[in-house]
C-alpha positions in Angstrom: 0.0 0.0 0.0 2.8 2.3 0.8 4.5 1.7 -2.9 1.3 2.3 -4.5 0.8 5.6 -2.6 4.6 6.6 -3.4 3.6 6.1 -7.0 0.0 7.7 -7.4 1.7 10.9 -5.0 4.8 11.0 -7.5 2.7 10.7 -11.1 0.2 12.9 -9.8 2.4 15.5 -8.8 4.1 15.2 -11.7 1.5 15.6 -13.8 -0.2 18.5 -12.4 3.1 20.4 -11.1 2.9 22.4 -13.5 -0.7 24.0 -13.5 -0.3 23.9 -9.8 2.5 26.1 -10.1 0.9 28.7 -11.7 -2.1 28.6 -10.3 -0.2 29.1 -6.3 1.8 32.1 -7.7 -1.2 33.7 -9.6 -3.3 33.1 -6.5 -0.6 35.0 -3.8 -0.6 37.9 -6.5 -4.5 37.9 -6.6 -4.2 38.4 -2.2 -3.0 41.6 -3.1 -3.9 42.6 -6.1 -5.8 46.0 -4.6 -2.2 47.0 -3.1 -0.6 46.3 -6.3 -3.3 48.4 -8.6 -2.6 50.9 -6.3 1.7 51.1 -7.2 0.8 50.3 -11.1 -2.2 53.0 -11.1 -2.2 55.2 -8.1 -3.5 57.8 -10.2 -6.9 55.6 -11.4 -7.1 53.5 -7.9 -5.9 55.9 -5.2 -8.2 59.2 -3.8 -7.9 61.8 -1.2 -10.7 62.3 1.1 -12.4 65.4 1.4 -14.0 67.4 4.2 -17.3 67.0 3.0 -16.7 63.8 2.3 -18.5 61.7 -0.1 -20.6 62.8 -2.8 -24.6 61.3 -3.1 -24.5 58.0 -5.0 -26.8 60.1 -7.3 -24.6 62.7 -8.3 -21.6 59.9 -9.0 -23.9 57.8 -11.6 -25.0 61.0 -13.0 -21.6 61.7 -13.0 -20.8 58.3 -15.3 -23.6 58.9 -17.3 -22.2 62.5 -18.0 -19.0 61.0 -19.1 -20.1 57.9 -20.7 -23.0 59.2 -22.6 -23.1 55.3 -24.5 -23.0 53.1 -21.8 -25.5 52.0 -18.6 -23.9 51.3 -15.8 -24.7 48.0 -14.7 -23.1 47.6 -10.8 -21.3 49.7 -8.5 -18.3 48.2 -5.8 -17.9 50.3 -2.8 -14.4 50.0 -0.8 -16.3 50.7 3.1 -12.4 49.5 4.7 -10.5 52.3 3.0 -11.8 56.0 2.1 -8.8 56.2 0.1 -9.6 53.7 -2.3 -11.7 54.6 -5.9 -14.6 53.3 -6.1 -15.7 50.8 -9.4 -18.2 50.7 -11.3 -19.2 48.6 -13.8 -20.5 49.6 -17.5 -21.9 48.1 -20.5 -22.1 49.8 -24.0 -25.8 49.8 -25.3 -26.7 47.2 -28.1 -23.8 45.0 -26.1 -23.0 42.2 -23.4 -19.6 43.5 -22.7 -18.7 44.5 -19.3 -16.5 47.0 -18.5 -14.9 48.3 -15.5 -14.5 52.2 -14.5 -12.8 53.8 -11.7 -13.9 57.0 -10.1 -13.4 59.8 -7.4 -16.2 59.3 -4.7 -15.5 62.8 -3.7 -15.2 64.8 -6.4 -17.5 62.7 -8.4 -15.0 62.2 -11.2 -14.3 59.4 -13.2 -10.7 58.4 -13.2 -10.2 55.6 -15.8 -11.6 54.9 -19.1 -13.7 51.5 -19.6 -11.7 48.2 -20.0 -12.8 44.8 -20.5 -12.5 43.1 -17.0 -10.0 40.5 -18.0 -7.8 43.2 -19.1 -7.3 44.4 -16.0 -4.6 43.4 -13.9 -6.7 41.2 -11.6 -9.1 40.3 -14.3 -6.1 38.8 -16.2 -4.8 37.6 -13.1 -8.0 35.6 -11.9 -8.2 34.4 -15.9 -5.4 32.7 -15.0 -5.5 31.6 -12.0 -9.2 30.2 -12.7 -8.9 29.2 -16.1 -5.8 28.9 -17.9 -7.5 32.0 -20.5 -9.2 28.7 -22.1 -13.0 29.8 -20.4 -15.2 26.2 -19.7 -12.1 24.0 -20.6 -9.9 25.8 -18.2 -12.3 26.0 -15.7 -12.8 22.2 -15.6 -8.6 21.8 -15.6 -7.6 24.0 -12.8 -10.8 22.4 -10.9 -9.1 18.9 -11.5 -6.1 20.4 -10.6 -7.8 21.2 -7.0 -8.6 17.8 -6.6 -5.3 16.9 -7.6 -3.9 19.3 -5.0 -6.4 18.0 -2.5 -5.2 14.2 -3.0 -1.1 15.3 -2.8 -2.0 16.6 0.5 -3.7 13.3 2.0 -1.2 11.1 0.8 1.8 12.9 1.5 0.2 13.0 5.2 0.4 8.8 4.5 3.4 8.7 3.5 4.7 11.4 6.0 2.8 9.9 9.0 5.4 10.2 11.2 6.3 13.9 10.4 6.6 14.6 14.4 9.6 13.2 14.5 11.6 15.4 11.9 8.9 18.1 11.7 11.7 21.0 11.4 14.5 18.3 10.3 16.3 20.0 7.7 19.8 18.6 6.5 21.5 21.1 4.8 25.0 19.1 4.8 24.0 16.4 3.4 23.3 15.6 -0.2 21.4 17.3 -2.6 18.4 14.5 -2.8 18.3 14.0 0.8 18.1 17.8 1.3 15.2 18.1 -1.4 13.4 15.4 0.4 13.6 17.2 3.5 12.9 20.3 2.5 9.7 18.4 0.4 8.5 17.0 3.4 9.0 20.2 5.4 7.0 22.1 3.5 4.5 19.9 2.7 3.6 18.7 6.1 3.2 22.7 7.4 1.2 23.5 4.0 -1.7 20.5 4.2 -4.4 22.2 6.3 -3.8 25.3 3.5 -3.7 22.9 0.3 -6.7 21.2 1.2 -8.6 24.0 2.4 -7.4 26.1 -0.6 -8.0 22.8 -3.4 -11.1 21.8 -2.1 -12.5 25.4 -1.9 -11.4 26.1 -6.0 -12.5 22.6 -7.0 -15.9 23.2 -5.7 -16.3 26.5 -7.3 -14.8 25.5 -11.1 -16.5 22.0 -11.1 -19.9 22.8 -10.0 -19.7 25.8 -12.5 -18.7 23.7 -15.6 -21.4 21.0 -14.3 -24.2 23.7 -13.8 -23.3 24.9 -17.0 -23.5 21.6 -18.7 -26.9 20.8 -17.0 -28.5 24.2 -17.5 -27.1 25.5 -20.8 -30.3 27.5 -21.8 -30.2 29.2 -18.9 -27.5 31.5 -19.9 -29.7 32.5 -22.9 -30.6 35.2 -20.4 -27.3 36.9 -20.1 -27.4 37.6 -24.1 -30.4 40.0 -24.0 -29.6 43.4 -25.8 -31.0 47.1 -24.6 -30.2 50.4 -25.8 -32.0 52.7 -23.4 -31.4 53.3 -19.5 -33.5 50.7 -17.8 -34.5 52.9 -15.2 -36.0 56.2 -14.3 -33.9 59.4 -14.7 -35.3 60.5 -11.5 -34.7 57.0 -9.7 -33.3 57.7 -6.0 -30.3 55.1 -6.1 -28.5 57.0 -3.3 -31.5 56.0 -0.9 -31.3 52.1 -1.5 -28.6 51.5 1.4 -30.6 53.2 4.2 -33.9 51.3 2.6 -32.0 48.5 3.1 -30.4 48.9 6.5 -34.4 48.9 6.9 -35.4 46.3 5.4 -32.0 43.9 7.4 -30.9 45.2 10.4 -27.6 46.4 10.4 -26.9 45.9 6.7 -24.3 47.2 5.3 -24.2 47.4 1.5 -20.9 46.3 -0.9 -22.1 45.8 -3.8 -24.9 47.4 -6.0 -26.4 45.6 -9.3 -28.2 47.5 -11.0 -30.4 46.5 -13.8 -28.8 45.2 -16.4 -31.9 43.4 -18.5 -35.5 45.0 -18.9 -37.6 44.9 -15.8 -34.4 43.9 -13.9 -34.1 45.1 -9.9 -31.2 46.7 -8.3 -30.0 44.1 -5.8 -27.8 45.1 -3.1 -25.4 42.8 -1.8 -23.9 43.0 1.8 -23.1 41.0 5.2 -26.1 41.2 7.9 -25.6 42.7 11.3 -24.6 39.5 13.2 -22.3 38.5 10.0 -19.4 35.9 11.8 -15.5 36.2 11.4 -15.7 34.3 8.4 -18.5 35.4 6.3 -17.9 36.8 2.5 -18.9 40.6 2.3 -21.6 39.6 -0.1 -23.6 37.0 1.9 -27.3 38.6 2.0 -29.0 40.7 -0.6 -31.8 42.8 -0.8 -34.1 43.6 -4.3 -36.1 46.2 -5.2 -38.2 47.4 -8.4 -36.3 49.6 -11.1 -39.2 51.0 -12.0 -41.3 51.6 -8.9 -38.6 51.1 -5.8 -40.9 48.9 -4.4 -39.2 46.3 -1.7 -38.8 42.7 -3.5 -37.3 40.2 -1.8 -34.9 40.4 1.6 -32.3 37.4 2.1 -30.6 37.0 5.5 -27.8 34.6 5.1 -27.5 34.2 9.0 -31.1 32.1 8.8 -29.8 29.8 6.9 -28.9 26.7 7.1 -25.2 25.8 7.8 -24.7 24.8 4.2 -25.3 27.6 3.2 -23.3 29.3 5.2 -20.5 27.1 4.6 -20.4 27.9 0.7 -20.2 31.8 1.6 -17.5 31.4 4.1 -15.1 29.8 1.0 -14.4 33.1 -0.1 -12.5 35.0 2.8 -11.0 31.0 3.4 -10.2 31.2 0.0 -8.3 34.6 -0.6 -7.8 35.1 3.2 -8.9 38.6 3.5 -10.8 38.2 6.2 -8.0 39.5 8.8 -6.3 42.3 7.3 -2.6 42.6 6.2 -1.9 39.6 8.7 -3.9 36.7 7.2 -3.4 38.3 3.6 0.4 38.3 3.9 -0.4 34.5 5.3 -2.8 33.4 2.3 -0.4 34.5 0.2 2.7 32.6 1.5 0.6 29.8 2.0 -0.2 30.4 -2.0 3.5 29.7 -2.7 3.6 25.9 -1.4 2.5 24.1 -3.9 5.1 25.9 -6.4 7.7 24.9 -3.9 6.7 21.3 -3.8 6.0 20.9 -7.4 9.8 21.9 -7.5 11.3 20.0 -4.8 9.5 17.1 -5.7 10.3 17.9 -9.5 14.1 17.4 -8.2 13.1 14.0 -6.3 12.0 12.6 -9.0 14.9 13.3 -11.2 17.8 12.6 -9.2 15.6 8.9 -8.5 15.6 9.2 -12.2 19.2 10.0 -12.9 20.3 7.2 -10.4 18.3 4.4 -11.6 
């Protein structure tokens, strides 16, 4: 049992090495990808607050509309953990299902970028790749595999390894080349597992049920190809007031995310954690609709009464991408994001000096 576990650990790691290489150093770039758009374009991601602080959601889509005279804007990101960050919103051309990403000055209700195709954006392009290889369904289904594949490295290489205690921090850096690979293999292996599995299991789960969803329901993104030309809601339409409505409607909710009607007869749906929202809840856990043409109230979702399913799939997000604690568990997430590169090449080195010997 223990050769056939040495074997299926070494051709599976062999095989996806590679992919899982990418994919950790993609993913510790994606951790901080806000902080790095901020040193590439501080002059399109970075603002300086103002006394009078933030101008009226109102006067900033007028604002977009002003400038962009061609395009609806179709969703709207707000940054509530830094006043100095942009906010983003997100357009679409008329007559088109292109989505396009803005940046602008909450507080002098300017817009500071021009619109670009998400994936050309630095952490469009990254999470492209880190999700899909740039090869859409096909990639998705690969780097999902490859989650699994990280997944089963970590179990078995807790087989193999199952008496790490004893040389837990044994590293032999006088001895020979192989036997120092090996340690240094097994090193980081054993103090990366609970981060590979949460990590592999979390990004399987998304790709693969996406790709199966997709093959199951394939008419259901019919949908997304509807065309408009026209503003789908009223000029006079009192977006600014939709937070406190919903702060209303949920107690203590506290709006991320705006979506705003994007099909004919569509809502705006805010998206935001609840009041009692736990250490590790996404920032987009509950949501509340209402009617683009009437603001009537629509529907109200409360992610804490759910059931702990539920609640499970939203926490994979902040367990995901770690941004859950600030700078600390960030800079952790993304060290933890450069494990499987270092195994993939220590192992990589196992497996050729066996090779070489042989």
């Amino acid at each position: 049992m223990r050769k056939l576990f040495w074997r299926l650990h070494s051709v599976a790691g062999l095989l996806a090495g590679l992919g899982l290489l990418v994919i950790g150093l993609s993913g510790s770039l994606l951790v901080f990808h806000e902080e790095i758009d901020g040193l590439l374009r501080p002059a399109e991601t970075r603002v300086e607050p103002t006394p009078e602080g933030r101008r009226s959601l109102n006067e900033l889509v007028a604002a977009v509309e002003a400038e962009l005279p061609d395009h609806a804007v179709t969703g709207w990101h707000f940054h509530r953990d830094d006043p100095r960050a942009a906010d983003g919103a997100y357009v679409m051309p008329f007559g088109t299902r292109e989505w396009r990403y803005i940046t602008l000055d909450p507080y002098r209700a300017q817009v500071l970028s021009s619109p670009q195709l998400e994936n050309t954006t630095f952490k469009g392009w990254l999470l492209d790749l880190h999700t899909a290889f740039f090869l859409e369904h096909v990639g998705l289904a690969i780097t999902g595999l490859l989650g699994v594949a990280l997944c089963f490295l970590g179990l078995s290489g807790l087989y193999l390894y199952r008496r790490f205690w004893k040389s837990l921090f044994r590293l032999r850096l006088k001895s020979s080349f192989r036997m120092l690979s090996g340690d240094f293999h097994r090193l980081v292996g054993v103090w990366s597992v609970p981060f590979n599995l949460l990590l592999g299991f979390t990004g399987a789960w998304w790709n693969l049920s996406h790709v199966i969803e997709g093959l199951t329901h394939p008419h259901e993104e019919a949908a997304d190809e509807v065309l408009f030309h026209e503003k789908l809601f009223a000029a006079g339409f009192d977006v600014a007031s939709l937070p406190d409505r919903a702060a209303g409607a949920l107690p203590g909710f506290e709006t991320n995310y705006i979506s705003f009607p994007w099909a004919p007869g569509g809502p705006f749906t805010l998206w935001g954690r609840a009041e009692d929202a736990a250490f590790f809840r996404s920032p987009y856990g509950s949501q509340v609709a209402f009617d683009s043409q009437t603001g009537g109230l629509i529907s109200v979702h409360d992610l804490t009464t759910d059931g702990l399913g539920a609640q499970i799939l939203d926490a994979f997000e902040p367990l995901h991408f770690g941004n859950f604690g600030g700078p600390v568990s960030k800079t952790l997430w993304a060290a933890a994001g450069l494990a499987p590169a270092l195994l993939c090449l220590s192992g990589m080195s196992i497996w050729w000096q066996r090779r070489r010997k042989k």
